[in-house]
VEXGU-604537 format. One record per residue (C-alpha): x, y, z; residue in three letters; residue number from 1. Coordinates in steps of 0.1 Angstrom, whole numbers, plus 5000, padded with zeros to 4 digits. Each point is the difference from the previous one (the first is absolute). Layout:
BEGIN
[[X; Y; Z]; 'ALA'; NUM]
...
//
This chain:
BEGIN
[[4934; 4979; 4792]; 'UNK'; 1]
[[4985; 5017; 5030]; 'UNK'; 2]
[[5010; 4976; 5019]; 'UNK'; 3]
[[5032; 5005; 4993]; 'UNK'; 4]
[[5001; 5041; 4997]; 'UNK'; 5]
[[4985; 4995; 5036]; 'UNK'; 6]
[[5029; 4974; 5010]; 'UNK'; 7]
[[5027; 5022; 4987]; 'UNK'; 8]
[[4990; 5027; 5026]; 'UNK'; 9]
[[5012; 4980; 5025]; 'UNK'; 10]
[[5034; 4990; 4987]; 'UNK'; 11]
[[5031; 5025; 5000]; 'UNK'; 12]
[[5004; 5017; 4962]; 'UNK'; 13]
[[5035; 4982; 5004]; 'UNK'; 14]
[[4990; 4967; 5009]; 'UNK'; 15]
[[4973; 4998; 4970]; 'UNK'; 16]
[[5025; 5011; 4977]; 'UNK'; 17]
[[5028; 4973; 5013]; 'UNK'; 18]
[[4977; 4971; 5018]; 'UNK'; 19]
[[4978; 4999; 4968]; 'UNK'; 20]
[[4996; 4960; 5006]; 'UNK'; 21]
[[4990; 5002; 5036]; 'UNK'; 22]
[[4981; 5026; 4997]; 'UNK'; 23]
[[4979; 4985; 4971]; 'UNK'; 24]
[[5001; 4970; 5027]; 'UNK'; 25]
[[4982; 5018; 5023]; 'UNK'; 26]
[[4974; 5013; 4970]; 'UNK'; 27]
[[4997; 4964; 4992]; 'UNK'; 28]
[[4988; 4988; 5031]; 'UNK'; 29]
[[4978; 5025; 5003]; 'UNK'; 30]
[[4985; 4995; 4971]; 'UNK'; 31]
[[4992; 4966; 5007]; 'UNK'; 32]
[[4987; 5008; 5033]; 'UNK'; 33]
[[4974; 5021; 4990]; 'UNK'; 34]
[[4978; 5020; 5025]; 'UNK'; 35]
[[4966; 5010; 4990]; 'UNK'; 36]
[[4991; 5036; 4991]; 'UNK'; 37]
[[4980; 5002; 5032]; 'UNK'; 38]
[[5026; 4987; 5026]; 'UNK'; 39]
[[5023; 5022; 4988]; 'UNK'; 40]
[[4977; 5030; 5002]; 'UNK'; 41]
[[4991; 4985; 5036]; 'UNK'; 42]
[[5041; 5003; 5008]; 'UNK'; 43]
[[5004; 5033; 4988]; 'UNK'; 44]
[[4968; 5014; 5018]; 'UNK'; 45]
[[5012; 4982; 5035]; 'UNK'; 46]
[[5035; 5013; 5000]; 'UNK'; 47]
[[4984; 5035; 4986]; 'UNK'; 48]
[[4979; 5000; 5033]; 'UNK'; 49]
[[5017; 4977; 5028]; 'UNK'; 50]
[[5009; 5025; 5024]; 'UNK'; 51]
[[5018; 4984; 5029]; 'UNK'; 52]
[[5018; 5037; 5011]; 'UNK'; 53]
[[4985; 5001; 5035]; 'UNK'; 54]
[[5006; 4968; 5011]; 'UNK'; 55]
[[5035; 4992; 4989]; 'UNK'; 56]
[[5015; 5018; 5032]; 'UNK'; 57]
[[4988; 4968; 5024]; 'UNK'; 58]
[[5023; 4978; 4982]; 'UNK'; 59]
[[5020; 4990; 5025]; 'UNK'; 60]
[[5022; 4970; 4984]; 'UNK'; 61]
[[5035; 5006; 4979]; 'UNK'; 62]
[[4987; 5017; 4967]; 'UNK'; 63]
[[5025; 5003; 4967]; 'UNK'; 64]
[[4986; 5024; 4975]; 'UNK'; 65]
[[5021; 4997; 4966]; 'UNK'; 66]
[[4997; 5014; 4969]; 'UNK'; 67]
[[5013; 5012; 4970]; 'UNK'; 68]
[[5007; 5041; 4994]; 'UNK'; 69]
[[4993; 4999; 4965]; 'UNK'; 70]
[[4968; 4979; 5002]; 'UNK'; 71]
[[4977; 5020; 4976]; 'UNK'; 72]
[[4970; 4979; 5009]; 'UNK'; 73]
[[4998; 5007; 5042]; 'UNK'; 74]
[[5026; 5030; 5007]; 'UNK'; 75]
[[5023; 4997; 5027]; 'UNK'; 76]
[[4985; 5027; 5019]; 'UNK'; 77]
[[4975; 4972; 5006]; 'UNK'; 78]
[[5023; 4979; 5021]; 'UNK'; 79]
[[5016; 5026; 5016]; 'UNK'; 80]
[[4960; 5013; 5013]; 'UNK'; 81]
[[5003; 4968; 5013]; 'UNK'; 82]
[[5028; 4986; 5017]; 'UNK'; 83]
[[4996; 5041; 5016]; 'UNK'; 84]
[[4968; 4987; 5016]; 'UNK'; 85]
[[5008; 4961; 5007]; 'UNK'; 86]
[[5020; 5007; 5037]; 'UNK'; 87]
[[5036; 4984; 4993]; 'UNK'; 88]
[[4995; 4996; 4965]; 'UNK'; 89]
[[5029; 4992; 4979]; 'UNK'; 90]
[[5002; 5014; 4969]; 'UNK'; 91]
[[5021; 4989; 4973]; 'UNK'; 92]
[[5001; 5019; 4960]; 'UNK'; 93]
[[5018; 4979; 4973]; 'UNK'; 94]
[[5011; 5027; 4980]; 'UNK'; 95]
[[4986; 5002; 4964]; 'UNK'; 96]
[[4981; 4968; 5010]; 'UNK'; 97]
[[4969; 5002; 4978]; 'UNK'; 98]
[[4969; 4987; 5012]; 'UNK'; 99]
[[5008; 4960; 4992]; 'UNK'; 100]
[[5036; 5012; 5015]; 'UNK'; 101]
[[4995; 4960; 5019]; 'UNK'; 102]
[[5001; 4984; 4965]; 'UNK'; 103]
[[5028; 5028; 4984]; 'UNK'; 104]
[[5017; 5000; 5036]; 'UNK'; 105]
[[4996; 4967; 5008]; 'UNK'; 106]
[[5034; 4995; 5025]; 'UNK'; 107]
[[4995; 5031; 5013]; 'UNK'; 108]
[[4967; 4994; 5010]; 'UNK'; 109]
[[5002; 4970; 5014]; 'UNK'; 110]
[[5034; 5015; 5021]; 'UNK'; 111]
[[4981; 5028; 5017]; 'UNK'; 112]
[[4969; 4981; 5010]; 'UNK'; 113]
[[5021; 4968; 5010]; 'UNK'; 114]
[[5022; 5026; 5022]; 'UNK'; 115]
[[4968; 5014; 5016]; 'UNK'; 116]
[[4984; 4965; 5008]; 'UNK'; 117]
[[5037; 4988; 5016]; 'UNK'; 118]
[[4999; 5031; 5021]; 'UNK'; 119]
//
């Protein structure tokens, strides 16, 4: 059940309330992938303290930063930060994409990073 109150976080309210079998899917197979209390607490405390900021302005090779504006896990703000310091950085928001916007957005996803890696 934590599992899942976590999971839902992720998702739109919409699409949890109209995807209910993909989204218990996507509980499902995480569920039976199970990650140990200590990896996961090694995940959270790496993306708590990576800190990339004052390096990220020597990329130097086409960069697409995409993301959702109604992500409630990792706010958009974040992406915007970043593309601002990545020189030449495209920035793309799906607008109410949630933070698994790839799975609930899955054409659209696909369309904006397929354009960027054709161009």
């Amino acid at each position: 059940e934590r599992m899942r109150a976590n999971l839902l976080l992720a998702f739109s309210p919409e699409y949890v309330r109209t995807e209910v079998a993909e989204v218990d899917h996507v509980v499902h197979l995480r569920a039976i992938n199970d990650v140990p209390e200590h990896v996961y607490l090694s995940q959270w405390q790496a993306a708590m303290s990576f800190d990339a900021e004052s390096r990220v302005e020597q990329i130097d090779k086409p960069t697409l930063v995409l993301s959702g504006n109604a992500d409630v896990i990792v706010p958009v703000q974040n992406s915007r930060n970043l593309a601002a310091k990545i020189p030449g950085a495209e920035l793309r928001i799906v607008e109410g994409g949630s933070h698994t916007f790839f799975i609930e957005r899955a054409a659209e996803f696909n369309r904006i990073v397929t354009e960027f890696l054709d161009s």
